[in-house]
C-alpha positions, 0 to 999 in steps of 0.5 A: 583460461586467460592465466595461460601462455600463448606461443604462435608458432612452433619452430626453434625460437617457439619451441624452445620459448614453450620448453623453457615457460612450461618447465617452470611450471606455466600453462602453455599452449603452443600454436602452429599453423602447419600440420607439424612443428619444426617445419623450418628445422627439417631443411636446416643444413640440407636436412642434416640439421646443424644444430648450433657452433661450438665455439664460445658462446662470445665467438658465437656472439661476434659472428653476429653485425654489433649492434645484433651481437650487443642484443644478443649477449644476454640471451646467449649467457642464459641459454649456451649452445652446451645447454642444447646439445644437452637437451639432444644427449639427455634423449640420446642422440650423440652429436658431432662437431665438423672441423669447421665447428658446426655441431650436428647429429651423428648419423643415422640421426637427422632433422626430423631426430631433432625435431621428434627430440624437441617435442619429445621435451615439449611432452615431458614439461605438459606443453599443449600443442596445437597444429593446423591453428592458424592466426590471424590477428592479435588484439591489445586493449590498453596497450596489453596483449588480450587475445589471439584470433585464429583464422577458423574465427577463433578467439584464445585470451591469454595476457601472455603472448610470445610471438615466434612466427620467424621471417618470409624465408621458405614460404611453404615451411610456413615463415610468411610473414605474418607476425611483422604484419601484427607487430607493424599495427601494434606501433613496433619499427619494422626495418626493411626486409633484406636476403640472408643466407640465400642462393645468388642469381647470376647474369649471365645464367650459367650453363645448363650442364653446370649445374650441380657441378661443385667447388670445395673449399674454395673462396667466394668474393663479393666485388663491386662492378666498375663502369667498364665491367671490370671487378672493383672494390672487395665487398665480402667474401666467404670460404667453404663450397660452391654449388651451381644452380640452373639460376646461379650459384649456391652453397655456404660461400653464396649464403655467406656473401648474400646479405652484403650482395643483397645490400648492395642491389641494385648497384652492382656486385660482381663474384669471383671463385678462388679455386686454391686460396691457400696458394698466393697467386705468384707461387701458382705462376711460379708452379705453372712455370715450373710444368710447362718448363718440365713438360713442353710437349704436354697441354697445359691443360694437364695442369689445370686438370691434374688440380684437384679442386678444379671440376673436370666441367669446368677445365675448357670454360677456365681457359676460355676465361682466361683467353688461352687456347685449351690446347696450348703446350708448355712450350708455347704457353707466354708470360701474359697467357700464365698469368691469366691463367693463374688469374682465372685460378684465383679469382674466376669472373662468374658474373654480375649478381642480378638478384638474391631471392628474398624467398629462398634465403635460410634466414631474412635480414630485418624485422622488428627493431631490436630497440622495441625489445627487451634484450634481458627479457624479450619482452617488448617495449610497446606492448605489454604481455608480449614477447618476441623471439627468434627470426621475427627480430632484425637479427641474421648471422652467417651459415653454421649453426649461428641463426638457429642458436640465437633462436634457442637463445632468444626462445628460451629468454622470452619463455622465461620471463613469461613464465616468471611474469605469468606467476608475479600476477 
């Protein structure tokens, strides 16, 4: 049984990479420690699952840091995200593209859908799958893969090994980390573990009877903090909606500015809401103005409250950042108190990031090197007869579909060149 593929774990890189190995005619046996594949795949998109981007597969590529892009364009030519919305249409779930060009399934169909669809291809191809298969080490002799042991004692030879076991991100999906252990022992660089795509943990911790409240379509910007506490130099921001949690806040702009906040601990990050980011700030004053003027007798909170993209919630805390009494009329509402409040509007101090959790992140920034892999292959460069794929790499794009691409991608590559490595023995 030596002359088989052996692929350990079974998520979008590992399913893809056995897809890919058995339709060219290679003997695959996929190993997933959890009772079911695709674990990770079932929370992608708050179980919605945005399956890829529709942008070009280069627009795609240029979401990435350079030199992940740089690794990343072989991959991305050989396995387009066309070629998987595809793989969803040929089992019949049609798919839809967001305005924002996030592709996912059209409703009723799911997560779970696009999972049942992979294995629904793993069948066709023969793949063997094994769930509940644990390992626990990987064994070289001379510098090739031998075998794989499993925790039950088991040993599995094979001279073919794809590694596809993901990052620490979502421990209970499965993704802890065990292959950057193996990896380490084999000679591979591990760079440093950093939080991608995660929740920002604030200071102070907002209100309980905050969370749940929501921002749409707002901008998040990541500022660093000046010694007097005050908001300094823009590090990142990120456009779409905010969610706040018991601990902080959370949503696609929180995940969209983790990594760089992430980075950047522990000095200082301070973030700030722009409730209207398509209105500069002096036509908002000028706006402001324009009421009070029209309504002198009116509260301006009327304003505030008449804005569609303020919560209701949040109309009193906007004010008292702003240090404006909430019952202040038009009549009486000074320059200096106008601009304050239209500074709150755009650009609302919701505190100091005191943590990003390396555990709740969707994605982990780090991991093996990319130069101890093949880019065309995925092969790697310490090892023979092993290949790596998907989150295990030092790759981390932003929220939209991009991260589950580049592990279709990267999957796919590996699972080829082992297939095809598989029969030129």
């Amino acid at each position: 049984m030596a002359q088989q593929i052996v692929i350990v774990g079974g998520g979008a890189a590992g399913m893809l990479a056995a897809y890919r190995a058995a339709q060219l005619g290679a003997d695959v046996l996929l190993l997933e420690k959890k009772s079911r594949l695709g674990t990770k795949i079932l929370i992608s998109g708050g179980g919605k699952c945005n399956v890829t981007h529709a942008g070009s597969m280069e627009e795609i590529r240029a979401k990435f840091r350079p030199n992940e892009a740089r690794f990343l364009k072989p991959s991305f030519y050989r396995s387009t995200n066309e070629a998987f919305v595809k793989m969803l249409t040929d089992k019949g779930m049609e798919t839809y593209t967001r305005a924002d060009g996030r592709i996912f399934p059209v409703p009723p169909f799911d997560a779970k859908d696009v999972v049942a669809v992979l294995e629904a291809h793993l069948r066709d191809v023969g793949v063997r799958v094994r769930l509940d298969a644990a390992v626990s080490g990987v064994a070289v002799t001379d510098g090739a893969v031998h075998s794989v042991t499993l925790v039950s004692g088991e040993v599995i030879e094979t001279r073919h090994l794809i590694v596809a076991t993901g990052g620490s991100s979502f421990p209970a999906t499965g993704t802890t980390g065990d292959g950057w252990r193996w990896m380490e022992s084999l000679g591979h660089t591990l760079v440093p573990l950093r939080a991608a795509l995660a929740p920002l943990y604030l200071d102070p911790v907002p209100p309980a009877e905050w969370s749940g409240v929501a921002l749409r379509d707002c901008v998040l910007r990541a500022r660093t903090a000046n010694p007097d506490g005050t908001s300094g130099k823009e590090r990142m921001r990120w456009r779409g909606d905010l969610l706040w949690t018991h601990k902080g806040v959370s949503g696609p702009v929180a995940l969209g500015v983790s990594r760089e906040v992430a980075e950047a601990i522990p000095s200082d990050s301070i973030v700030e809401a722009d409730f209207l980011p398509d209105e500069p700030f002096e036509k908002l004053s000028e706006r402001l103005l324009t009421h009070t003027k029209a309504h002198p007798r009116r509260a301006v909170s009327d304003f505030v409250e008449a804005e569609p993209a303020v919560p209701n919630r949040l109309v009193r805390p906007l004010f008292d950042s702003a240090n404006v009494d909430i019952a202040t009329k038009g009549a009486y509402l000074g320059a200096k108190e106008r601009n304050r409040l239209a500074n709150a509007l755009k650009g609302w101090h919701l505190g100091r990031v005191r943590h990003v959790p390396l555990e709740r992140g969707e994605v982990v920034a780090g991991g093996v090197s990319l130069d101890d892999v093949d880019p065309q292959t995925m092969r790697s460069k310490k090892t023979k007869g092993l290949y790596l794929c998907g989150e295990i790499l030092d790759i981390a794009g932003p929220v939209g579909g991009y991260n589950l691409q580049a592990a279709w991608s990267t999957g796919y590559v590996a699972g080829e060149t082992a297939a095809k490595d598989l029969v030129s023995i």
